[in-house]
C-alpha angles and dihedrals in degrees: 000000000000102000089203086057093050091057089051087052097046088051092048097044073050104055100026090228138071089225097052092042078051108056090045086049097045090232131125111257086242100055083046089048086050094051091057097052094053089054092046094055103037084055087047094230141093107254099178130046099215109220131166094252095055135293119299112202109246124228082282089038085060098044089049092045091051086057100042091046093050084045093053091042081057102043082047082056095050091046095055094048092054094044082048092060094076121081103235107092101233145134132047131342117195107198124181129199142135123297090247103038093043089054109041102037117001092056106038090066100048091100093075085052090056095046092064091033112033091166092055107106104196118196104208104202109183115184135129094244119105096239113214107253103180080054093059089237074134141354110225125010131188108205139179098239137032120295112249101182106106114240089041121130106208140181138199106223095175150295138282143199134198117224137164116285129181138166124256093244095053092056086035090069098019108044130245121275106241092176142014090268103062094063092077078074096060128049127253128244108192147122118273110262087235102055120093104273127135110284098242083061095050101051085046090064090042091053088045086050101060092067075079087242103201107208118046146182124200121191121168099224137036096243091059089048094055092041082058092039090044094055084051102254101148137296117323140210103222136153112273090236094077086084090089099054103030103034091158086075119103122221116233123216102350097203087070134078150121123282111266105279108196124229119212132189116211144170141183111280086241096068097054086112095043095125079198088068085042101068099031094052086055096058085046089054097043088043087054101044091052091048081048083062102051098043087058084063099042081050103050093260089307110145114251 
């Protein structure tokens, strides 16, 4: 096939539309509908169903943009490795992490990163879904639980646990929790045990839950828990690691807390070279071991 054809292609199945793959591809909408005819014909197939509202990819549209998609992912790949043979640290970084950890600690220290590196663009993409890194929908995670994808390098950087957190001013006016029991008198902050969170959080709250708490609050990520614990809404289930940047918080009942969850930090075995993930795992690696301090501290000395 006409590779040229197969990256208008790519640019229309993309847009949805042969103006707008036009205008990315700097070409009239009549010489890229002409392309798409001539590869349709030449496949002997209709790629696109042709509808007022754009164009939608048929049964064969769909097969063909699969390939091209995995063909531009690779040729992404390829770019990078070449720009990543020079030595200045630039271009884009895409990191992917969860919504929670990627808000409340991953993105409040960058500005160290950019400090080193001010060419570096980094893409932060925070979601719940486990994004496919052999198939270059990122270049580097960190992730709550062990990767399970094959070709991956991983790393595991620490543990966390999640434990009970409220303001001054909320105990302040409501009284501290000294038991279990007590909590049935505060209210809860914490995410719904059926919303995607790391297992060791979730049967914490379960466990919370069955000293029949009357008054509640769900929210489906961390970030949203501390902003309600923060405006002094009750007592919250959030990550340990929240001490840092929110030292102002008071720990509830210290005797109770989450199972250790572990955070790794992985990337595609072909980017083992990418001097981009080198730099940025190495921040990664000197952030966590001085949060590893702390937390000692925080911890009496006991190891995170």
């Amino acid at each position: 096939m006409d590779w040229d054809k197969l990256r208008i292609f790519h640019a229309v199945a993309d847009a949805g539309s042969l103006t707008h793959a036009g205008d990315a591809l700097h070409l009239s909408q009549s010489a890229v509908s002409r392309q798409i005819r001539a590869l349709e014909e030449s496949l002997s197939t209709t790629l696109f169903h042709r509808h007022a509202r754009g164009l939608i990819l048929t049964e064969q549209g769909e097969l063909l943009f699969e390939a091209t998609r995995a063909m531009a992912k690779r040729l992404d790949a390829a770019a990078a490795r070449i720009r990543d043979s020079e030595e200045e640290v630039y271009g884009e970084l895409r990191v992917t992490s969860a919504t929670g950890f990627g808000t409340l600690w991953l993105a409040p220290r960058l500005s160290k990163l950019y400090e080193k590196y001010p060419e570096l663009n980094i893409d932060l993409m925070l979601e719940e879904r486990v994004l496919d890194l052999p198939m270059r929908e990122a270049d580097v995670a960190i992730r709550m639980k062990e990767p399970s994808q094959a070709d991956l390098i991983r790393k595991r950087l620490m543990n966390i646990r999640m434990r009970l957190f409220a303001t001054p001013e909320y105990l302040a006016e409501h009284g501290t929790p000294e038991t279990m029991d007590d909590l049935t008198k505060h209210r809860l902050i914490c995410q719904n045990p059926n919303s995607h969170q790391v297992a060791a959080g979730a049967r914490l709250v379960e466990e919370l839950n069955d000293h029949n708490i009357r008054s509640k609050l769900f929210v489906n990520n961390y970030f949203g828990v501390l902003q309600a614990v923060l405006n002094h809404l009750g007592v919250g289930v959030l990550p340990d690691y929240l001490v840092e940047t929110s030292p102002h918080l008071v720990r509830v009942l210290p005797g109770v807390e989450s199972g250790e969850v572990p955070v790794f930090l992985a990337y595609p075995e072909e980017l083992r070279h990418s001097k981009r993930i080198e730099v940025f795992r190495d921040f990664i690696i000197e952030e966590i071991n001085a949060h590893r301090r702390l937390m000692r501290d925080e911890d009496g000395g006991e190891p995170s």
